[in-house]
C-alpha angles and dihedrals in degrees: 000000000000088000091065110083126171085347088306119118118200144174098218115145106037118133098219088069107021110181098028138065139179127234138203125175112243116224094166133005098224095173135002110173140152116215151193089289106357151036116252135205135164128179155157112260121192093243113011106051122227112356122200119209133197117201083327107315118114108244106167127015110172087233105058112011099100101072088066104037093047092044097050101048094034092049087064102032109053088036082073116065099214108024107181103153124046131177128187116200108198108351093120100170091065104238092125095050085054088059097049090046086069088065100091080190092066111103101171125023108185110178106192104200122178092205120061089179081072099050084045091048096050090047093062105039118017104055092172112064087023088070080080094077088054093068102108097221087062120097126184119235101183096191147080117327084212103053098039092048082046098054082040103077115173087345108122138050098199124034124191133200115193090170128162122221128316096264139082109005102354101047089097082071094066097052128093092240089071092035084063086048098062093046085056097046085050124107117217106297109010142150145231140202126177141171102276106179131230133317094216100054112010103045089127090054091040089052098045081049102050093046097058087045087059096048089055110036143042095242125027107180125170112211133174151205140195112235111162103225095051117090109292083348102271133097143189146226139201112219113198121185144172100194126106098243125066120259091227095090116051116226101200128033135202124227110274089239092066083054143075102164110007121074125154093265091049082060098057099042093050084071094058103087121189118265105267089052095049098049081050109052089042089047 
């Protein structure tokens, strides 16, 4: 509650982003709760519906949240030509697990979340990302992203990674051990795609990423989309793939009514970085 000041929440403070903060006007304080590893706030904000926060960083706003669910599910998804099994590791308000629920080739859809008060939280107040719980081919796993990919061996096509940033509780998902994780959880020719930070404030953390990526996989690829409420409004992802072919192009596509901010050319131009990013990730 301290990051609410004169009915103005802010992010101000935070070490990932000095100097800078985002605001978003409070009409109504719906949770404010601390759990097992996080703080947790939802509210109503004047011009952005209901915001979920996460030990004080903004995660899901209803105005904005669908460029990057939908980007970062659709980017791996419809780069593999026959997803059947797909796993989310973190994404616990269920946006992710909407996108992947327009696939009609998903078979099984399996999320891993470490924090039930999320999926709770969710539940009661963002409707909807939350629908994507409802998909009967989804099944809840409330527990460590390490230890499940780990005891999941071959056994996906698609992994996901809706991650927040690399500190607290998520900070294990931005190191090479899980990294490894996901390339042995892969099935032949499988993809990932995971939360990959800003251009303009994390690019040590981006190229540490990417060259690791590209240690470990056949394709290593750094994408981004714009989404308001992130930091500069713009954030990044990490696609990971073991195919052949590149993941820049899609290979399949979804029909545009199933989609606000993806479309097939979206895929391809979220690869094309500007120019200082991209002298610095082919350094």
């Amino acid at each position: 509650m301290d990051k609410i000041m004169n009915g103005w929440f802010s992010e101000a403070g935070h070490p990932m982003w000095p100097g800078q903060a985002m605001s978003l006007e409070v009409e109504e304080v719906l949770l404010s709760q601390k759990s097992d590893y996080q703080d947790v706030l939802v509210f109503k904000s004047k011009t952005y519906g209901n915001v979920l926060v996460l030990d004080g960083v903004i995660q899901v706003t209803e105005r904005d949240e669908f460029s990057y669910q939908e980007m970062l599910a659709h980017l791996a998804l419809c780069a593999h030509p026959n997803p059947e099994r797909v796993v989310v590791i973190g994404g616990g308000d269920g946006g992710v697990l909407r996108e992947i629920a327009k696939h009609d080739s998903v078979k099984e859809i399996t999320i891993c979340e470490i924090d039930k008060v999320v999926i709770e939280a969710a539940k009661k107040y963002l409707p909807g990302t939350s629908i994507g719980y409802t998909d009967p081919r989804v099944t809840v796993h409330v527990g460590d992203g390490v230890k499940f990919m780990d005891e999941h061996e071959k056994h996906f096509d698609v992994i996901i990674v809706d991650s927040s940033d690399p500190v607290g509780p998520a900070e294990f998902l931005f190191e090479k051990p899980f990294y490894q994780s996901i390339k042995k959880a892969l099935r032949e020719g499988g993809i990932a795609a995971t939360q990959a930070e800003c251009l303009w404030l994390h690019m040590d953390i981006i190229k540490r990423l990417m060259v690791q990526s590209k240690e470990m996989f056949k394709h290593a690829e750094y994408a981004f989309t714009t989404i308001p409420t992130y930091p500069c409004g713009q954030i990044g992802f990490a696609i990971l793939s073991e195919r052949d072919q590149s993941p820049k192009e899609p290979v399949r596509t979804l029909p545009a009514d199933k989609l606000r901010y993806y479309n097939e050319h979206v895929h391809c131009a979220s690869f094309v970085l500007p120019e200082f990013a991209r002298k610095e990730l082919e350094q």
